[in-house]
N, C-alpha and C positions, 0 to 999 in steps of 0.2 A: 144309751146315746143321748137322749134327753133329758137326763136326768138331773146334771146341775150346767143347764145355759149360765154361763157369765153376767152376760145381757138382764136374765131375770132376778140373777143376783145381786146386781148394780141398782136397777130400779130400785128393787125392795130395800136395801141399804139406803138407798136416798129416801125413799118413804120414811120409813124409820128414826130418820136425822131431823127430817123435817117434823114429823111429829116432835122427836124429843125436844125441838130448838122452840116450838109454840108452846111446849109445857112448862118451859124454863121462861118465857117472855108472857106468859096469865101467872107463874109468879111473881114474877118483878111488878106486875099490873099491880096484883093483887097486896102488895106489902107497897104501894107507892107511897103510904100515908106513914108509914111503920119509922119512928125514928131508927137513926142507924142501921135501915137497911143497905148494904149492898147488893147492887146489880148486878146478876149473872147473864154469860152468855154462855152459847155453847163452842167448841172449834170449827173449823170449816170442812163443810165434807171435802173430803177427797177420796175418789173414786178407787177400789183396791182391785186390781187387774191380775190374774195368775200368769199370764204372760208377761208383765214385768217385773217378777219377782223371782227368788226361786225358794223353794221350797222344799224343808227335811222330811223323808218321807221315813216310815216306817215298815222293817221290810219285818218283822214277826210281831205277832197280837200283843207278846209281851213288852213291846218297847211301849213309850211314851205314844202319847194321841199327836201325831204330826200335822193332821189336815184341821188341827182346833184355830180360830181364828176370830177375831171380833173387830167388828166395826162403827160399834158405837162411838158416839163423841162425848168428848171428855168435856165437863161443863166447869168454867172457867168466870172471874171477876171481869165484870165490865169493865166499862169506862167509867174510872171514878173522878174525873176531873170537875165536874157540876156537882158538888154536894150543896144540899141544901141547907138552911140555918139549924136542921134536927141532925142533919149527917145520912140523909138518906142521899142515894144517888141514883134513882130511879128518874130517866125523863120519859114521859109517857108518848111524848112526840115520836120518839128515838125508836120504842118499843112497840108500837106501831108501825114502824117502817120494818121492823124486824118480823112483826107478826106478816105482814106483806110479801114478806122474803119467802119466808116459810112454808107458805100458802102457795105463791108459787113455785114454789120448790118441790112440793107435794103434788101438783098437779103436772108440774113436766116430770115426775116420774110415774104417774100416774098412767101419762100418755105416751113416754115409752113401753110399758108395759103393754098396754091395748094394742100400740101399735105393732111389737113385737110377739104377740100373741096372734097378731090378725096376720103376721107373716109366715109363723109357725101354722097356721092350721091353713092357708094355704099352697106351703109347701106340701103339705099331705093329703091336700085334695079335698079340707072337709069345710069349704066356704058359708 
């Protein structure tokens, strides 16, 4: 019955995004000096719901894995419109705001979790 909440699958997908989008902006930090660097971002989360979808299931061991699914985000070219006179296009301003993004991003999933956690072990009585 507990076994996979949506809710704690969404959190942790959004964690995950947000982590991978802060790994991807300490590299762009980290190559800002790098000529002809380009700047990566990641896509935007969007949240992947089983209620809006529908889904092939597998009705013997032998068919294919039906319930396989990834939520990763696919990391993608920035904005290459500011290159600089080397050809890099890293702005460190820009990537800061993203790092910010990120950050909070992690924490309001962070804090659905807590909070969804703190409604589950109250429905059960174990406050």
């Amino acid at each position: 019955m507990f076994d996979n909440l949506e809710i704690f699958r969404s959190a942790g997908a959004m964690a995950r995004h947000a982590a991978q989008r802060q790994s991807v902006v300490a590299e762009n930090i980290a190559n800002a000096d790098t000529p002809g660097y380009r700047a990566k971002d990641v896509t935007t989360f969007t949240p992947i719901s089983d209620a809006s979808r529908t889904e092939m299931r597998a009705t013997r061991s032998s068919h294919f894995d039906a319930g396989s699914r990834t939520t990763a985000a696919s990391i993608i070219l920035g904005d290459q419109s500011g290159l600089s006179p080397n050809g890099n296009s890293v702005s460190l301003e820009s990537e800061m705001f993203k790092s910010i993004e990120a950050e909070r991003q992690h924490s309001r999933a962070m804090t659905i979790y807590k909070s969804s956690l703190d409604i589950l072990r109250a429905s059960l009585g174990r406050r």
